[in-house]
N, C-alpha and C positions, 0 to 999 in steps of 0.2 A: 803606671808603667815605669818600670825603673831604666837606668842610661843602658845597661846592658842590651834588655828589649831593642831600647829603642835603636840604638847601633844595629842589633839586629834587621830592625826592620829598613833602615835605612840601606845596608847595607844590599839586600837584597829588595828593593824596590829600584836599585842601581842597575843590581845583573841580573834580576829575572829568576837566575837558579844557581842555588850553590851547594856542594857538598855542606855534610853534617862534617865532615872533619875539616873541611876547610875554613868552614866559620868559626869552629873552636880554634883553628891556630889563630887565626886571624884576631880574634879576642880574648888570647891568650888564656884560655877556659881550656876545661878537659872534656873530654867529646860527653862525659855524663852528666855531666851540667850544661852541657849545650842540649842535649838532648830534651831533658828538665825543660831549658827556657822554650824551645820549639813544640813541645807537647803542650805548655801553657799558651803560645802564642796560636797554636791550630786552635784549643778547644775555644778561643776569641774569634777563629775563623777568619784573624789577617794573613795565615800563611796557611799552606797545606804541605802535608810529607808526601816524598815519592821516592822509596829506595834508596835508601841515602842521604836523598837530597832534599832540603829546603824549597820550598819556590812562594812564591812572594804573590799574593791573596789575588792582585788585578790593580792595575793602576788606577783604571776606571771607578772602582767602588769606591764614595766618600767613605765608608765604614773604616774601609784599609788604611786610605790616605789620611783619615783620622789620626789614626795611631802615630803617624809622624812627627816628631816637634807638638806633641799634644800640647804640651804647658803654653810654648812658646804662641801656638795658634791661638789657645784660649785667653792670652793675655793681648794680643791682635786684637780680639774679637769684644772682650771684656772695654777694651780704649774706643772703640769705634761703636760700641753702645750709645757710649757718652753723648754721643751725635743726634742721637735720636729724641724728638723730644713729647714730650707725653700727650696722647691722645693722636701722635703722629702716624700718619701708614707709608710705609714704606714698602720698596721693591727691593728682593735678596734673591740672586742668584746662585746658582748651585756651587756647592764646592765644601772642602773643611771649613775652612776658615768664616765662610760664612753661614754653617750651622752653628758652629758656635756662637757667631752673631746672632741668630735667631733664638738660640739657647739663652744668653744674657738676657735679649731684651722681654721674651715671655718671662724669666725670673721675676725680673726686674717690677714686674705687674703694671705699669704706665698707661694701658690701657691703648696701645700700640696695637694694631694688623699690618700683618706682614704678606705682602702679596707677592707670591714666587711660583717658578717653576720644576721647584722639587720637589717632588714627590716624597725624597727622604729626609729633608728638613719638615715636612709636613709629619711623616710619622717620629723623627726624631723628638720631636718638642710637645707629641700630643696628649704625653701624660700630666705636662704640664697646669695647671690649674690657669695662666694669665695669658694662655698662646691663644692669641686669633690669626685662623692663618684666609687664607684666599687662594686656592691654586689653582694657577691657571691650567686650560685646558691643551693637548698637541697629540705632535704624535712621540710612542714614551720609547726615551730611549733605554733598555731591563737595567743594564750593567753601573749604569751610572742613574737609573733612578730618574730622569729628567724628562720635560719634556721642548720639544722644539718644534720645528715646523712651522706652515703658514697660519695653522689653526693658531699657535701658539700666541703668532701674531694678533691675531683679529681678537683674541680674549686681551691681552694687551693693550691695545685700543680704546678698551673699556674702560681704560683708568689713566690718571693725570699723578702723580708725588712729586716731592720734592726731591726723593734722594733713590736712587740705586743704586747699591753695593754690590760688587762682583771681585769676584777670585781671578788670576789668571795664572799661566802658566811659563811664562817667559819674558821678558823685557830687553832690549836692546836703544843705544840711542839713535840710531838710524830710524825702526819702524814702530818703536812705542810699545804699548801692550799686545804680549798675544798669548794664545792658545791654543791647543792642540786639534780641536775638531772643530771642523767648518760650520756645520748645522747648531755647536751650541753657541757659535760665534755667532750667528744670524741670530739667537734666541735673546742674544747680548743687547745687540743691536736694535732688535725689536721692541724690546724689554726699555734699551737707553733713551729710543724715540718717544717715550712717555714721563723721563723723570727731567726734574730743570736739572742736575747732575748728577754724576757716575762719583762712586768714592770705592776704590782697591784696597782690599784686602790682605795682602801676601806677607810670607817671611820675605826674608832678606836673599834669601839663597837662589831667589826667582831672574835678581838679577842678573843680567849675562846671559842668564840660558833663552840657547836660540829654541823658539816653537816655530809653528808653524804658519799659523792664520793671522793676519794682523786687525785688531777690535775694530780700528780707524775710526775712532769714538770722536776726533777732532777736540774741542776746547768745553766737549758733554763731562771731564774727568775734571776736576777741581783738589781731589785732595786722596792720600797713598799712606795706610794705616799699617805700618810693616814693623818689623824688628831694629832694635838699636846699630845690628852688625850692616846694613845696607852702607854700599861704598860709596865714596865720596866722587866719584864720574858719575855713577847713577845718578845721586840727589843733585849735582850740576845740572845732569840732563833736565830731571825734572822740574827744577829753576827755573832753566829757558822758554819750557814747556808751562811755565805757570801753572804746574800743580803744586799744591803743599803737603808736605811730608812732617807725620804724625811718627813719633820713635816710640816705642817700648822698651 
Protein backbone atom coordinates (compact mmCIF):
# COMPACT_ATOMS: atom_id res chain seq x y z
CA UNK A 1 0.00 0.00 0.00
CA UNK A 2 1.66 3.13 -0.96
CA UNK A 3 1.79 6.64 1.75
CA UNK A 4 -1.01 8.07 -0.37
CA UNK A 5 -3.53 5.01 0.49
CA UNK A 6 -2.41 5.05 3.62
CA UNK A 7 -3.16 8.85 4.32
CA UNK A 8 -6.11 7.91 2.89
CA UNK A 9 -7.09 5.47 5.06
CA UNK A 10 -5.90 7.30 7.88
CA UNK A 11 -7.54 10.12 7.12
CA UNK A 12 -10.93 8.77 7.12
CA UNK A 13 -10.75 6.12 9.93
CA UNK A 14 -10.46 9.81 11.70
CA UNK A 15 -13.97 11.25 10.36
CA UNK A 16 -15.79 8.29 9.38
CA UNK A 17 -17.03 10.10 5.97
CA UNK A 18 -15.53 12.38 3.66
CA UNK A 19 -16.13 13.82 0.37
CA UNK A 20 -14.29 12.57 -2.81
CA UNK A 21 -13.29 16.20 -3.51
CA UNK A 22 -12.40 16.92 -0.23
CA UNK A 23 -9.83 14.18 0.21
CA UNK A 24 -8.29 15.24 -3.11
CA UNK A 25 -7.84 18.92 -1.85
CA UNK A 26 -6.73 17.77 1.13
CA UNK A 27 -3.89 15.52 -0.66
CA UNK A 28 -3.37 17.82 -3.03
CA UNK A 29 -4.38 15.03 -5.85
CA UNK A 30 -6.92 15.70 -8.53
CA UNK A 31 -10.34 14.31 -7.72
CA UNK A 32 -9.29 11.50 -10.78
CA UNK A 33 -6.72 10.19 -8.99
CA UNK A 34 -8.39 10.16 -6.03
CA UNK A 35 -10.98 8.56 -7.56
CA UNK A 36 -8.33 5.82 -8.91
CA UNK A 37 -6.92 5.44 -5.27
CA UNK A 38 -10.67 4.85 -3.65
CA UNK A 39 -11.82 2.31 -6.43
CA UNK A 40 -8.49 0.47 -5.49
CA UNK A 41 -9.09 0.83 -1.80
CA UNK A 42 -13.15 -0.38 -2.01
CA UNK A 43 -12.09 -3.42 -4.42
CA UNK A 44 -9.73 -4.36 -0.94
CA UNK A 45 -12.88 -3.70 0.82
CA UNK A 46 -11.16 -1.08 3.61
CA UNK A 47 -13.53 1.61 2.43
CA UNK A 48 -16.87 1.76 0.51
CA UNK A 49 -18.35 4.67 -1.99
CA UNK A 50 -21.55 6.38 -1.35
CA UNK A 51 -22.36 9.47 -3.60
CA UNK A 52 -19.59 11.34 -3.36
CA UNK A 53 -18.39 10.19 -0.62
CA UNK A 54 -15.58 7.93 0.93
CA UNK A 55 -16.41 6.28 4.27
CA UNK A 56 -13.95 4.31 5.99
CA UNK A 57 -14.60 0.14 5.96
CA UNK A 58 -15.61 -0.20 10.30
CA UNK A 59 -13.23 0.39 12.98
CA UNK A 60 -14.14 -2.77 14.22
CA UNK A 61 -12.68 -5.00 11.38
CA UNK A 62 -9.00 -6.13 11.99
CA UNK A 63 -8.95 -6.47 8.05
CA UNK A 64 -9.60 -2.35 7.88
CA UNK A 65 -7.38 -1.61 10.78
CA UNK A 66 -4.85 -3.65 8.91
CA UNK A 67 -4.42 -1.48 6.39
CA UNK A 68 -3.25 1.24 8.81
CA UNK A 69 0.54 1.84 9.47
CA UNK A 70 0.84 -1.66 7.75
CA UNK A 71 4.82 -1.57 7.54
CA UNK A 72 4.90 0.00 10.83
CA UNK A 73 2.69 -2.76 12.62
CA UNK A 74 4.50 -5.66 10.86
CA UNK A 75 7.78 -4.36 12.13
CA UNK A 76 5.90 -4.28 15.84
CA UNK A 77 4.92 -7.49 15.25
CA UNK A 78 8.21 -8.98 13.28
CA UNK A 79 10.28 -7.60 17.18
CA UNK A 80 7.92 -9.17 19.36
CA UNK A 81 8.26 -12.69 17.47
CA UNK A 82 11.69 -12.62 18.74
CA UNK A 83 10.11 -13.20 22.25
CA UNK A 84 8.66 -16.32 21.47
CA UNK A 85 10.68 -19.20 21.69
CA UNK A 86 10.45 -22.50 19.89
CA UNK A 87 8.18 -25.31 20.80
CA UNK A 88 6.64 -22.37 22.87
CA UNK A 89 2.54 -21.81 23.04
CA UNK A 90 1.53 -18.77 23.51
CA UNK A 91 -1.79 -16.70 24.01
CA UNK A 92 -2.49 -13.63 21.13
CA UNK A 93 -5.39 -11.62 21.41
CA UNK A 94 -7.17 -9.94 18.75
CA UNK A 95 -6.27 -6.91 17.04
CA UNK A 96 -3.63 -5.79 13.95
CA UNK A 97 -0.87 -5.91 15.33
CA UNK A 98 -1.20 -9.02 16.70
CA UNK A 99 -2.05 -10.85 13.66
CA UNK A 100 0.79 -9.94 12.41
CA UNK A 101 2.33 -11.50 15.40
CA UNK A 102 0.66 -14.63 14.67
CA UNK A 103 1.79 -14.17 10.93
CA UNK A 104 5.62 -14.06 11.98
CA UNK A 105 5.68 -16.69 14.22
CA UNK A 106 3.69 -19.51 12.04
CA UNK A 107 6.48 -18.14 9.26
CA UNK A 108 8.78 -18.47 11.30
CA UNK A 109 7.97 -22.58 11.67
CA UNK A 110 9.39 -23.02 15.50
CA UNK A 111 6.91 -25.27 16.08
CA UNK A 112 4.87 -22.75 18.23
CA UNK A 113 0.77 -22.84 19.04
CA UNK A 114 -0.81 -20.05 19.42
CA UNK A 115 -3.92 -20.10 21.38
CA UNK A 116 -6.37 -17.09 20.81
CA UNK A 117 -9.57 -15.73 20.63
CA UNK A 118 -9.77 -14.77 17.07
CA UNK A 119 -11.44 -16.03 14.88
CA UNK A 120 -9.53 -13.91 12.19
CA UNK A 121 -6.09 -14.57 13.08
CA UNK A 122 -7.24 -18.10 13.02
CA UNK A 123 -8.30 -17.81 9.18
CA UNK A 124 -5.65 -15.16 8.52
CA UNK A 125 -2.59 -17.58 9.22
CA UNK A 126 -4.43 -20.79 7.97
CA UNK A 127 -2.83 -21.21 4.62
CA UNK A 128 0.13 -21.06 6.35
CA UNK A 129 2.07 -24.50 6.24
CA UNK A 130 3.72 -23.96 10.39
CA UNK A 131 0.40 -22.25 11.98
CA UNK A 132 -0.99 -24.24 14.90
CA UNK A 133 -3.68 -22.37 16.18
CA UNK A 134 -6.17 -23.34 19.38
CA UNK A 135 -9.27 -21.13 19.44
CA UNK A 136 -10.84 -20.68 22.08
CA UNK A 137 -14.54 -21.15 22.25
CA UNK A 138 -17.38 -17.86 23.35
CA UNK A 139 -19.71 -15.97 22.37
CA UNK A 140 -18.51 -14.40 18.51
CA UNK A 141 -18.54 -11.01 18.31
CA UNK A 142 -19.25 -10.86 13.58
CA UNK A 143 -17.60 -7.44 13.23
CA UNK A 144 -14.53 -7.79 14.93
CA UNK A 145 -14.23 -11.53 14.38
CA UNK A 146 -13.63 -12.33 18.17
CA UNK A 147 -14.94 -14.02 20.67
CA UNK A 148 -15.70 -13.19 24.46
CA UNK A 149 -17.89 -14.01 27.05
CA UNK A 150 -18.10 -16.29 30.10
CA UNK A 151 -17.73 -19.47 27.80
CA UNK A 152 -14.61 -17.78 26.56
CA UNK A 153 -13.49 -17.89 30.04
CA UNK A 154 -14.04 -21.29 31.06
CA UNK A 155 -12.07 -22.53 27.55
CA UNK A 156 -9.25 -20.27 29.05
CA UNK A 157 -8.96 -22.07 32.04
CA UNK A 158 -7.94 -24.89 30.05
CA UNK A 159 -4.57 -23.62 29.72
CA UNK A 160 -1.50 -22.22 31.63
CA UNK A 161 1.58 -19.88 29.06
CA UNK A 162 3.96 -17.98 29.73
CA UNK A 163 3.15 -15.01 27.71
CA UNK A 164 -0.05 -13.12 26.37
CA UNK A 165 0.18 -10.44 23.88
CA UNK A 166 -2.64 -7.98 23.37
CA UNK A 167 -3.19 -4.83 21.39
CA UNK A 168 -4.91 -1.94 22.97
CA UNK A 169 -6.44 1.02 22.05
CA UNK A 170 -5.37 3.84 24.31
CA UNK A 171 -2.96 4.73 27.18
CA UNK A 172 -2.83 7.32 29.61
CA UNK A 173 -0.65 7.74 32.79
CA UNK A 174 -3.34 8.06 35.19
CA UNK A 175 -5.38 4.70 34.22
CA UNK A 176 -2.67 2.61 32.18
CA UNK A 177 -3.95 0.46 29.21
CA UNK A 178 -7.33 0.65 27.68
CA UNK A 179 -9.67 -0.15 25.15
CA UNK A 180 -12.70 0.50 23.57
CA UNK A 181 -15.10 -2.43 24.44
CA UNK A 182 -15.96 -3.69 27.65
CA UNK A 183 -16.72 -7.61 26.90
CA UNK A 184 -13.21 -7.73 24.97
CA UNK A 185 -11.67 -6.25 27.92
CA UNK A 186 -13.10 -9.08 30.18
CA UNK A 187 -11.80 -11.63 27.34
CA UNK A 188 -8.34 -9.67 28.19
CA UNK A 189 -8.70 -10.27 31.47
CA UNK A 190 -9.75 -13.81 31.21
CA UNK A 191 -7.23 -14.65 28.75
CA UNK A 192 -4.30 -12.48 31.28
CA UNK A 193 -5.51 -14.85 34.35
CA UNK A 194 -3.87 -17.84 32.60
CA UNK A 195 -0.33 -16.27 31.24
CA UNK A 196 2.72 -15.46 34.01
CA UNK A 197 2.71 -12.01 31.69
CA UNK A 198 0.93 -9.77 29.37
CA UNK A 199 3.51 -8.09 26.61
CA UNK A 200 1.62 -4.80 24.31
CA UNK A 201 1.64 -4.55 21.16
CA UNK A 202 0.78 -0.89 19.81
CA UNK A 203 2.18 2.04 17.48
CA UNK A 204 3.25 4.82 19.21
CA UNK A 205 0.26 6.94 18.33
CA UNK A 206 -1.89 4.93 20.93
CA UNK A 207 -0.41 6.98 23.47
CA UNK A 208 -2.42 9.77 24.81
CA UNK A 209 -5.53 8.57 23.41
CA UNK A 210 -8.14 8.56 25.95
CA UNK A 211 -10.43 4.88 25.51
CA UNK A 212 -12.61 3.88 27.26
CA UNK A 213 -12.37 0.50 29.67
CA UNK A 214 -9.39 0.29 31.66
CA UNK A 215 -7.33 -3.59 31.20
CA UNK A 216 -6.38 -3.13 35.18
CA UNK A 217 -3.96 -5.96 34.36
CA UNK A 218 -1.85 -4.65 37.61
CA UNK A 219 1.96 -5.72 37.37
CA UNK A 220 0.49 -9.14 34.73
CA UNK A 221 2.15 -6.38 31.83
CA UNK A 222 6.11 -6.63 32.00
CA UNK A 223 6.95 -5.47 28.62
CA UNK A 224 5.29 -2.68 25.51
CA UNK A 225 6.66 -3.59 21.79
CA UNK A 226 5.60 -0.25 20.08
CA UNK A 227 7.23 2.32 17.57
CA UNK A 228 10.48 4.34 17.73
CA UNK A 229 8.07 7.79 17.69
CA UNK A 230 6.55 6.90 21.48
CA UNK A 231 7.02 10.07 23.82
CA UNK A 232 9.05 10.55 26.33
CA UNK A 233 6.06 11.08 29.49
CA UNK A 234 4.76 7.90 27.99
CA UNK A 235 8.10 5.62 28.48
CA UNK A 236 8.52 7.62 32.03
CA UNK A 237 5.15 6.37 32.80
CA UNK A 238 5.88 3.16 31.93
CA UNK A 239 9.29 3.21 33.94
CA UNK A 240 7.36 3.93 37.16
CA UNK A 241 5.21 1.22 36.11
CA UNK A 242 8.04 -1.28 35.62
CA UNK A 243 7.16 -2.15 32.23
CA UNK A 244 9.99 -2.32 29.48
CA UNK A 245 9.65 -0.68 26.40
CA UNK A 246 10.92 -2.49 23.11
CA UNK A 247 11.41 0.52 20.15
CA UNK A 248 11.25 -0.25 16.35
Amino acid sequence: MNKRENAILELLSKHGRLEVASLAQMLAVSQVTMRKDLDMLERRGVIRREHGYAVFGGADDVNNRLAIHYEEKRKIAREAAKLVGHGETVMIENGSCCTLLAEAIAENAQDVTIVTNSAFIASYIRRIQGAQVVLLGGDFQNEAQVMVGPVLRICAEQFHVNKLFVGVDGFNEKYGFMADNHLRVQAVRDMAAQADQVIVLTESEKFGRQSVVRLNLGEKITTVVTDSEIDAASQTALARAHIGVIRV
